[in-house]
C-alpha positions as CSV (number, residue, x, y, z in Angstrom):
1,X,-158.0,-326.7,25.5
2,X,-160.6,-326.8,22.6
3,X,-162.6,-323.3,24.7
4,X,-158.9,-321.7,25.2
5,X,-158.2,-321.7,21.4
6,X,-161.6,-320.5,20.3
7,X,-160.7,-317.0,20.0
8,X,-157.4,-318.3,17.6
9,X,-159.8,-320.8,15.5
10,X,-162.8,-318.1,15.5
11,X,-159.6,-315.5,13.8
12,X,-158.3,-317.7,11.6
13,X,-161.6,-318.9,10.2
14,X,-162.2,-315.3,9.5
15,X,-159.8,-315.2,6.9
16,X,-158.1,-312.0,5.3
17,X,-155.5,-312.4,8.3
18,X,-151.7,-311.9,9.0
19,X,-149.8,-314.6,10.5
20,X,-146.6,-314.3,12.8
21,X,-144.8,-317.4,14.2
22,X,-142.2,-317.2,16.9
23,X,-140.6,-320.2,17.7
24,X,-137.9,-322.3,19.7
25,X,-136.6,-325.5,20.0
26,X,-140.0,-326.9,21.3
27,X,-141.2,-327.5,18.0
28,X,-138.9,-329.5,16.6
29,X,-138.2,-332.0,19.5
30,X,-140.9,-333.8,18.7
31,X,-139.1,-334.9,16.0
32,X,-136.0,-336.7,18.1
33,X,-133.9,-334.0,18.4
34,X,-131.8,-333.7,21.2
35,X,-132.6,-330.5,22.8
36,X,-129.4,-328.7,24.7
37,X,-130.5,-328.3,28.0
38,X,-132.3,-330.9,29.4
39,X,-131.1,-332.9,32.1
40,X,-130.5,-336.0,30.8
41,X,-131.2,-335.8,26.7
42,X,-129.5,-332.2,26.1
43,X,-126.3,-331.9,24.9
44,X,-124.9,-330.1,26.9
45,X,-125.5,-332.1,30.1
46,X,-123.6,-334.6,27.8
47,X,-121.0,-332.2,26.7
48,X,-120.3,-331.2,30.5
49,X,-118.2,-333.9,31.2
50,X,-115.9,-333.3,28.6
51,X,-112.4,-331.5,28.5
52,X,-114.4,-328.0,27.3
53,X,-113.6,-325.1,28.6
54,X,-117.5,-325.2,29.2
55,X,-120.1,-327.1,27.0
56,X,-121.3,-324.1,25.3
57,X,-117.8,-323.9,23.7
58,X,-118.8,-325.8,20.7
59,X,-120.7,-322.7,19.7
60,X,-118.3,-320.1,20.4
61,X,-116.1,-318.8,17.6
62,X,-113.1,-318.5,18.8
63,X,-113.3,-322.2,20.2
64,X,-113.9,-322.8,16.6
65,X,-111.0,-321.2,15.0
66,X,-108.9,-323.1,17.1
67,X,-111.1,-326.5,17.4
68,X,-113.2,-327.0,14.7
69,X,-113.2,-330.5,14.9
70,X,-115.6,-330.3,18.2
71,X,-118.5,-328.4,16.3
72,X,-118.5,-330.9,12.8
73,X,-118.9,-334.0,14.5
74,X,-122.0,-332.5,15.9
75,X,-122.7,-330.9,13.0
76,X,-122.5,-333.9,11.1
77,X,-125.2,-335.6,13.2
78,X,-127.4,-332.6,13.4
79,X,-127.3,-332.0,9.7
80,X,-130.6,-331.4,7.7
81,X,-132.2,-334.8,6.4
82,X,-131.8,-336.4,9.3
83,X,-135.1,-335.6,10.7
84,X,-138.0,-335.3,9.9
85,X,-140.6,-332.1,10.4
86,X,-142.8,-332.4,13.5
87,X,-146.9,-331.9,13.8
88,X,-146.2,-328.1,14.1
89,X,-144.1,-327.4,11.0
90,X,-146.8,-328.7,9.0
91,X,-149.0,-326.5,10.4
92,X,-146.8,-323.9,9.4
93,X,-146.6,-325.8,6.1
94,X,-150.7,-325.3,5.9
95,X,-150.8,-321.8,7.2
96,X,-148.6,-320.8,4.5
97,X,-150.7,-323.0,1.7
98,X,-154.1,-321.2,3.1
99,X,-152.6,-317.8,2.7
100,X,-152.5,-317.1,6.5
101,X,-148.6,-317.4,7.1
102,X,-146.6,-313.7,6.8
103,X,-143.7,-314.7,8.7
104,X,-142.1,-317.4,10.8
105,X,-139.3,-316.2,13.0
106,X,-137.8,-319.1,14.3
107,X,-134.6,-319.4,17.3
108,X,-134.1,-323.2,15.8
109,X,-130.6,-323.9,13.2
110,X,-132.4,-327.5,12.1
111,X,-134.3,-326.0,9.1
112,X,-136.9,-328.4,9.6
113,X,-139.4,-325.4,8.6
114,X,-137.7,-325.7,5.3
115,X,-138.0,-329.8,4.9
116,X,-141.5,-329.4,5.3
117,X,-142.2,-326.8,2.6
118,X,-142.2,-323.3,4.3
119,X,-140.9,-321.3,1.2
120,X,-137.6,-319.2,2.4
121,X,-139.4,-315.7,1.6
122,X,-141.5,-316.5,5.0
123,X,-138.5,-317.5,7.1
124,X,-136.6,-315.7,9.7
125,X,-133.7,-317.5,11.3
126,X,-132.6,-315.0,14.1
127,X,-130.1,-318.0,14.9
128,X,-129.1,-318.9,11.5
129,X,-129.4,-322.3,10.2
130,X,-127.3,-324.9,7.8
131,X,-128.9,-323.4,5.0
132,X,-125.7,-321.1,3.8
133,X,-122.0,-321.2,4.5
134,X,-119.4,-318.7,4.6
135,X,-115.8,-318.5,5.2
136,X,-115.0,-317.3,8.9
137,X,-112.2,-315.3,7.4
138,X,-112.7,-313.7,4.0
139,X,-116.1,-314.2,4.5
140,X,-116.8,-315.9,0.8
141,X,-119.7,-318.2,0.5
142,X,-119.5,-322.2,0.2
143,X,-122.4,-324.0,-1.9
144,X,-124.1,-326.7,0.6
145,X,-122.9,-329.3,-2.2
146,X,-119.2,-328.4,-1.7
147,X,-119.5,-328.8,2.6
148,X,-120.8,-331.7,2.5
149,X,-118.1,-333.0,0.2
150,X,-115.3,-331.5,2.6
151,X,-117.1,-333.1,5.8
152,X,-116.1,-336.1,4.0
153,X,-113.1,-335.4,2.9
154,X,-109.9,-337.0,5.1
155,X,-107.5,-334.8,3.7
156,X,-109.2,-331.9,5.3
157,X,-109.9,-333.7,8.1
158,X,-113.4,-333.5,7.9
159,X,-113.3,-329.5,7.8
160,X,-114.0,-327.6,5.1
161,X,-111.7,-324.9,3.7
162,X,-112.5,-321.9,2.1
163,X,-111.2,-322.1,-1.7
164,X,-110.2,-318.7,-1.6
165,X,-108.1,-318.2,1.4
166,X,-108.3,-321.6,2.8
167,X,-109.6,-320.6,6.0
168,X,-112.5,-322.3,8.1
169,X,-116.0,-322.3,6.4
170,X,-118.8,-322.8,8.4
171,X,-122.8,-322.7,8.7
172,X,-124.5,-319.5,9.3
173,X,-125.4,-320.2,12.6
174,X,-124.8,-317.7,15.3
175,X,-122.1,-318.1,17.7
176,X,-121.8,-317.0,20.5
177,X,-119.8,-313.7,20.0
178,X,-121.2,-312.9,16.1
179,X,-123.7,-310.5,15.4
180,X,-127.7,-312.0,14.5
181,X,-128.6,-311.4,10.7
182,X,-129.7,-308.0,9.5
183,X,-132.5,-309.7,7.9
184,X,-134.3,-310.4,11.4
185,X,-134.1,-306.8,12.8
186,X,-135.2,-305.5,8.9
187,X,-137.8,-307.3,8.6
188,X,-139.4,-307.0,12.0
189,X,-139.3,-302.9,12.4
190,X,-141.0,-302.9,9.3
191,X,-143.8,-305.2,9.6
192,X,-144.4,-304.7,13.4
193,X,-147.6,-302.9,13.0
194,X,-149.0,-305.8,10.3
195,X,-149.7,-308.9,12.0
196,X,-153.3,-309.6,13.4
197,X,-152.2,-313.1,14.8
198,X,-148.7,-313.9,16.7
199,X,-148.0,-317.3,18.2
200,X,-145.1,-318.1,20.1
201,X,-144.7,-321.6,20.5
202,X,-142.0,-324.0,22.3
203,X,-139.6,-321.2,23.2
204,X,-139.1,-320.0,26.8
205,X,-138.3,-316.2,26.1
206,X,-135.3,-316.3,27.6
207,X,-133.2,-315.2,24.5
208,X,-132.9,-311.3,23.9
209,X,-133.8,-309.5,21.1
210,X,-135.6,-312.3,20.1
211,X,-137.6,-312.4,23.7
212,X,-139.0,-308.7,23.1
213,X,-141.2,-309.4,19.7
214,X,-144.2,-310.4,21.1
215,X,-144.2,-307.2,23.8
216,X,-144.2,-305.3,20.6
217,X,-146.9,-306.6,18.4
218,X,-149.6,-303.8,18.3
219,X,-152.7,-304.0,20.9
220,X,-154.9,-305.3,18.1
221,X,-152.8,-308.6,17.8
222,X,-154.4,-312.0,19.1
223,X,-151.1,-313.5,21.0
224,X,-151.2,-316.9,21.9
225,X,-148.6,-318.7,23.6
226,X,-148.1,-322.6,22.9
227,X,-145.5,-323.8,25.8
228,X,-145.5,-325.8,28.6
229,X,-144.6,-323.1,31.0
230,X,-145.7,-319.7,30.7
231,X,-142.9,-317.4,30.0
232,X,-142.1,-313.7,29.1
233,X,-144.4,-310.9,28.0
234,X,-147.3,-313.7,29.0
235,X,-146.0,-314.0,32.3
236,X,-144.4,-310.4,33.0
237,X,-147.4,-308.1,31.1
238,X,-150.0,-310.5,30.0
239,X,-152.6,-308.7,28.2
240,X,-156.3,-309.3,29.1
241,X,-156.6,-311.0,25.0
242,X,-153.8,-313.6,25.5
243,X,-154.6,-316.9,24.5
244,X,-152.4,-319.3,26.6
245,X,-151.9,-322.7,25.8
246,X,-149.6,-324.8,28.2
247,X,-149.2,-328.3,26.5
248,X,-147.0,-330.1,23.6
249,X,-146.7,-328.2,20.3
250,X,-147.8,-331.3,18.4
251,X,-151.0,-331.9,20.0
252,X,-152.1,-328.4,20.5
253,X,-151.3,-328.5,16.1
254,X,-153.0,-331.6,15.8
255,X,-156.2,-329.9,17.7
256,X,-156.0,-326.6,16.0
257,X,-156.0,-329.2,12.5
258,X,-159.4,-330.4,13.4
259,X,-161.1,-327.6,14.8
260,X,-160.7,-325.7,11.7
261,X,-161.3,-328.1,9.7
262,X,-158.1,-328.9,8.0
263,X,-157.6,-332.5,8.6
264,X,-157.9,-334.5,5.4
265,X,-155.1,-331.7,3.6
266,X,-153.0,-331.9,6.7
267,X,-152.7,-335.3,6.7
268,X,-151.9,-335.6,2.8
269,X,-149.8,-333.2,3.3
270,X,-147.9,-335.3,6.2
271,X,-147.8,-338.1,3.8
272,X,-146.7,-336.2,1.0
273,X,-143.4,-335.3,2.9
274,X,-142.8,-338.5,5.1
275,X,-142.6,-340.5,1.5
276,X,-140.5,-338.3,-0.1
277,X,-138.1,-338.4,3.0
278,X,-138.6,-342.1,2.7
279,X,-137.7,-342.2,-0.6
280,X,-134.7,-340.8,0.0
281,X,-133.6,-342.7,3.3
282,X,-134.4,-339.7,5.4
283,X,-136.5,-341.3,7.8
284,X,-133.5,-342.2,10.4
285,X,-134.9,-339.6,13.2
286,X,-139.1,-340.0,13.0
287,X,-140.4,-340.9,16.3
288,X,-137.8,-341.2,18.5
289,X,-138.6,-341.4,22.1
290,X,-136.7,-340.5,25.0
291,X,-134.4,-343.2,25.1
292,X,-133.3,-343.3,21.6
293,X,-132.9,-339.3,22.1
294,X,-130.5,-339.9,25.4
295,X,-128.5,-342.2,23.5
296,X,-128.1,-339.9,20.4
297,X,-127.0,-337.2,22.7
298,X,-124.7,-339.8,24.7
299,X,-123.2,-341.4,21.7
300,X,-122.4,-337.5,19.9
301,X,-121.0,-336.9,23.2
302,X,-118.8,-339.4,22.7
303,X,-117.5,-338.8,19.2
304,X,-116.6,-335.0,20.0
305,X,-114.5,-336.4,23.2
306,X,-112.8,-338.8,20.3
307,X,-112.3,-335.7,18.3
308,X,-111.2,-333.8,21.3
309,X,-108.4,-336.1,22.3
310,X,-107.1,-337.1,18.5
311,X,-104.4,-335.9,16.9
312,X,-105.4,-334.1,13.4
313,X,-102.4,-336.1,11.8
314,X,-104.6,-339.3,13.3
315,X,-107.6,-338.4,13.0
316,X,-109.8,-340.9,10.4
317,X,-113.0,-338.8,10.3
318,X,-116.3,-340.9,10.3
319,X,-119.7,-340.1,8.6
320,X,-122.5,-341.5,9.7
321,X,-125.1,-339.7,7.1
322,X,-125.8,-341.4,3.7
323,X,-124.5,-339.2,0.8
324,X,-127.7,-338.9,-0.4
325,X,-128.1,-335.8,2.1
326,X,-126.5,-334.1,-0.8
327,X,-129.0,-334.8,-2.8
328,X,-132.3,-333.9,-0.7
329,X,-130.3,-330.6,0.3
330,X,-130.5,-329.4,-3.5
331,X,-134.0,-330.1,-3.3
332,X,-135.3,-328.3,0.1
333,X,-132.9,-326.0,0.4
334,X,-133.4,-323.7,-2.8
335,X,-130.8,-321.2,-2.8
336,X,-127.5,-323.1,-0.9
337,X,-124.9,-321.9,-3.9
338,X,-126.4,-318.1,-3.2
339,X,-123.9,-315.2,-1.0
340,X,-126.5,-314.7,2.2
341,X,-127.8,-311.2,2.2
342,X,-128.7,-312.0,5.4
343,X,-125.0,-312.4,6.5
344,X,-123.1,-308.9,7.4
345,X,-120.0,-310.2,9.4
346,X,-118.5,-307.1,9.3
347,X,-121.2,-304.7,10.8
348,X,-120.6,-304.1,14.4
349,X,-123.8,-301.8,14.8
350,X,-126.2,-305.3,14.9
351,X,-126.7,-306.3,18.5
352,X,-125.1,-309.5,19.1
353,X,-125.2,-312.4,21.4
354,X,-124.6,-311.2,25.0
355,X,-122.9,-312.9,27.8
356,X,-126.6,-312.4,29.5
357,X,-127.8,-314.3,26.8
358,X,-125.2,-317.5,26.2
359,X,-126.5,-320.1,28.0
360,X,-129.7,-320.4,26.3
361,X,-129.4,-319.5,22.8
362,X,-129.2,-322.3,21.1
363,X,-131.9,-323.9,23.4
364,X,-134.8,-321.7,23.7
């Protein structure tokens, strides 16, 4: 592995370079979340034996607007603070301290690029993320602070309400069915031609438009694919410069660390974050293994059943996240009280999330 990533070290060692990150749920798994699709930890192999039209449903708006119920409880569990960053957002975290980073585009809604320290000028969430909220009707944007407190609130049921029209307020994640943010098709077109260095790491390529941005890097770009299978561009037009890497995102991070020379900073830097999480009870989801990750994805599983089946006039919503969330949300997430100009509900010229394109992408 150490000969494969020469021509990546010898780049970056160079200096004077242009980062570009693409990445999907590989990353961040390392870090005990449940992914969606594997067989026995994903959540939707839990969700399939539910009473869902299909498990995907969860993310579908229109399932939403009638069941919202379904998508909080996750939500709830899933929220920011629970986990901590992995390996390989730190090593965004020091790419972006060393001057290297331009842009991380990223398929993942957990924000853990955020917790880490990535400043939100070099983040790209084609998928959206917790980070804003808006109404799903009049569109109006809910502070982080005020979500939270409706999540908890039993008169609402544990939804939160728009204070204008008192509609349904949700994350800006995508659903299937709503269009990706302007933000990600901006951005790209006009920095295309900039980036000497793209890496693509834990993401199978399986997602379009988000699949095509490495096939459209310029011919001067180092690519280099961290993944455990080869996949896309790397796979269907490899190019003769590729550097291909099929192992764990962690330890290919913790490699690249010590062959550049980084170690001591990366490691304070680990520190640095892990205590303040600590500090502030957020250290619920390090190092989970594949058991406690089955169970996780088992037992949320269970709870949307429960919210499935009970009546709203019933229903005693639980929450299983310390209110000090609130509180660690105001500090890594900078600009949660802030309208999204990423967020365009209304313009039906963005491409959106095809039928071809559902099953994987939350996932990839």
């Amino acid at each position: 592995m150490e000969e494969a990533l020469k021509p990546l070290v010898e780049r970056l060692k160079k200096g004077n370079v242009k980062i570009s990150l693409m990445t999907g749920a590989g990353i961040s798994t390392g870090a005990g979340i449940p992914d969606f699709r594997s067989p026995k930890t994903g959540l939707y192999h839990n969700l399939a034996r539910l009473n869902l039209p299909h498990p995907e449903a969860v993310f579908e708006i229109n399932y939403f607007r009638e069941n919202p119920h379904a998508f909080y409880t996750l939500a709830d569990e899933l929220y920011p603070g629970r986990f901590l960053p992995t390996k390989f957002h730190f090593l965004i975290r020091l790419l972006q301290d060393k001057k290297l980073l331009r842009r991380v585009y990223t398929q993942n809604i957990d924000a853990l690029e955020r917790l880490s320290g990535v400043l939100d000028d070099y983040i790209v969430e084609a998928h959206g993320s917790f980070a804003r909220n808006h109404c799903i009707d009049c569109h109006k944007p809910m502070s982080i602070a005020d979500l939270r407190k409706d999540m908890k609130d039993k008169s609402l049921k544990g939804i939160p309400t728009c204070r204008h029209c008192k509609g349904y307020v949700k994350p800006d994640i995508v659903f299937f069915g709503e269009s990706l943010p302007r933000r990600f098709f901006d951005l790209w077109e006009e920095e295309i031609e900039e980036y000497d260095v793209a890496i693509v790491a834990g993401t199978s390529l399986t997602v379009f438009p988000f699949a095509m941005l490495p096939s459209e890097v310029s011919k001067d770009c180092l690519r280099v694919l961290i993944n455990k299978d080869k996949c896309g561009t790397f796979e269907t037009d490899p190019r003769d410069s590729d550097v291909v890497i099929q192992d764990e995102c962690d330890k290919v991070a913790e490699l690249l660390v010590d062959l550049l020379g980084w170690r001591d900073e990366f490691d304070e830097l680990v520190e640095e974050v892990t205590k303040r999480h600590k500090e502030n009870k957020l250290g619920l989801g390090l190092g989970l293994g594949l058991d406690e990750t089955q169970a996780l994805s088992e037992k949320l599983a269970k709870e949307i059943e429960q919210d499935i089946k009970a009546s709203p006039e019933t229903k005693d919503e639980e929450n299983n996240i310390s209110d000090i969330v609130d509180e660690i949300n105001e500090l890594t997430i900078s600009s949660e009280s802030k309208p999204s100009k990423d967020f365009e509900p209304n313009d039906d010229s963005k491409p959106e999330v095809t039928e071809e394109g559902k099953k994987n992408v939350l996932s990839s």
